[in-house]
N, C-alpha and C positions, 0 to 999 in steps of 0.2 A: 426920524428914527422910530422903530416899532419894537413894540415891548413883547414876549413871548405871551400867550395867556395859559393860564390850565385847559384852557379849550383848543387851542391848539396845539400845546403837548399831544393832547388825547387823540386829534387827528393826524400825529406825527407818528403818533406808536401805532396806530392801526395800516398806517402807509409802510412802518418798516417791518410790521408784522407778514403784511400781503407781498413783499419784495422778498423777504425771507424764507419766502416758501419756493422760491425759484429755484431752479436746479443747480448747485453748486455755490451756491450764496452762504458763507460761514455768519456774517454776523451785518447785521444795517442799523444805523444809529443815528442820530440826529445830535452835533453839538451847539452849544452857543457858543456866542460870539468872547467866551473866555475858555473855550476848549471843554466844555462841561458836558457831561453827557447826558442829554434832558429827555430821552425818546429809543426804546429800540433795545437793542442787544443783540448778543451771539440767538443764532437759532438753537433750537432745544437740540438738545443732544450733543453739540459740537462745543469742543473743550478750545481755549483760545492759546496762540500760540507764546503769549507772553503772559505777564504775571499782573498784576490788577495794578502796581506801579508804574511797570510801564507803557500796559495801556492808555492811563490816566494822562502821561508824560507824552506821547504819540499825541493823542487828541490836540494837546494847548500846540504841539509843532504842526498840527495840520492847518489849526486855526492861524495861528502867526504867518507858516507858508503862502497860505489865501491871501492875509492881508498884505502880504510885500507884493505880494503878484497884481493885488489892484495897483499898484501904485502904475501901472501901464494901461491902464483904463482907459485912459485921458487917450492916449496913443495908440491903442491893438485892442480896445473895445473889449465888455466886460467876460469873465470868465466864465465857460458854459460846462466844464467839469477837469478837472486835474486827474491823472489816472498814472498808475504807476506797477507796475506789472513784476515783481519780485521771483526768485525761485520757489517758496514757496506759498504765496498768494498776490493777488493782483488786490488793488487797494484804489476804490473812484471815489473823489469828495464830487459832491453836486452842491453848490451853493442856495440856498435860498432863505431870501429875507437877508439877514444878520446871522443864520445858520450855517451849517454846513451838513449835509446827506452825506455817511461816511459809510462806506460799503467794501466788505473783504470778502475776495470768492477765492475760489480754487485757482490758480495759475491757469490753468487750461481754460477758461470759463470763456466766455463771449462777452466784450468787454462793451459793445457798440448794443447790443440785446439791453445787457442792462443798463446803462446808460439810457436807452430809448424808453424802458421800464420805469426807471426812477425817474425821468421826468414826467412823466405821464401822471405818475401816484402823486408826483410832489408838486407838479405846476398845478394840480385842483385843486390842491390846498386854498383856501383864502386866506391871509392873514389877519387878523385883527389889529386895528393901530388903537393903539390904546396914549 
């Protein structure tokens, strides 16, 4: 198991900063492995569509989501991104490490783009094992 460090905080938030800048991307964040949000935020200027509780309460459900979904590891091989497309935003977790890359665009957005985007930013990541 690998422990988060402040160094790679720092290279979480410059990855969700530079995915944030993409066209129709409302907000990119980074949780841990208890739904916390350690990395990222809504992009400047875009107001979010819930209230800070239950964003808070979203996150700890995305995280818990992922972890039932491994439990088919074993059988249908690890999770490469969960995506869920609403009426009024589309919502991609990308797992990485003991994290989660949590990302909400526009409904109309291109979901395969960023997808291909955020792995890109977040698979060069290194982790630190501490």
């Amino acid at each position: 198991m690998t422990a988060t460090t402040v160094e790679d905080i720092k290279k979480y938030d410059i990855a969700c900063k530079e995915l944030c800048n993409e066209n129709k991307i409302r907000h990119v964040g980074v949780i841990n492995n208890l739904g916390r949000l350690i990395a990222g935020g809504f992009k400047e200027g875009t107001a979010p569509l819930l209230d800070n509780s239950k964003i808070a309460m979203t996150y700890v459900q995305m995280q818990l989501d992922f972890k039932m979904r491994q439990e088919l590891d074993e059988f249908l091989g690890p999770i490469d991104y969960i995506a869920s497309r609403r009426t009024k935003q589309l919502i991609i977790n990308v797992p990485i490490g003991n994290n989660l890359v949590v990302i909400s665009a526009e409904p109309d957005a291109d979901d395969k783009k960023i997808i291909k985007k955020a792995e890109e930013l977040f698979d060069d990541i290194k982790i630190s094992t501490v």
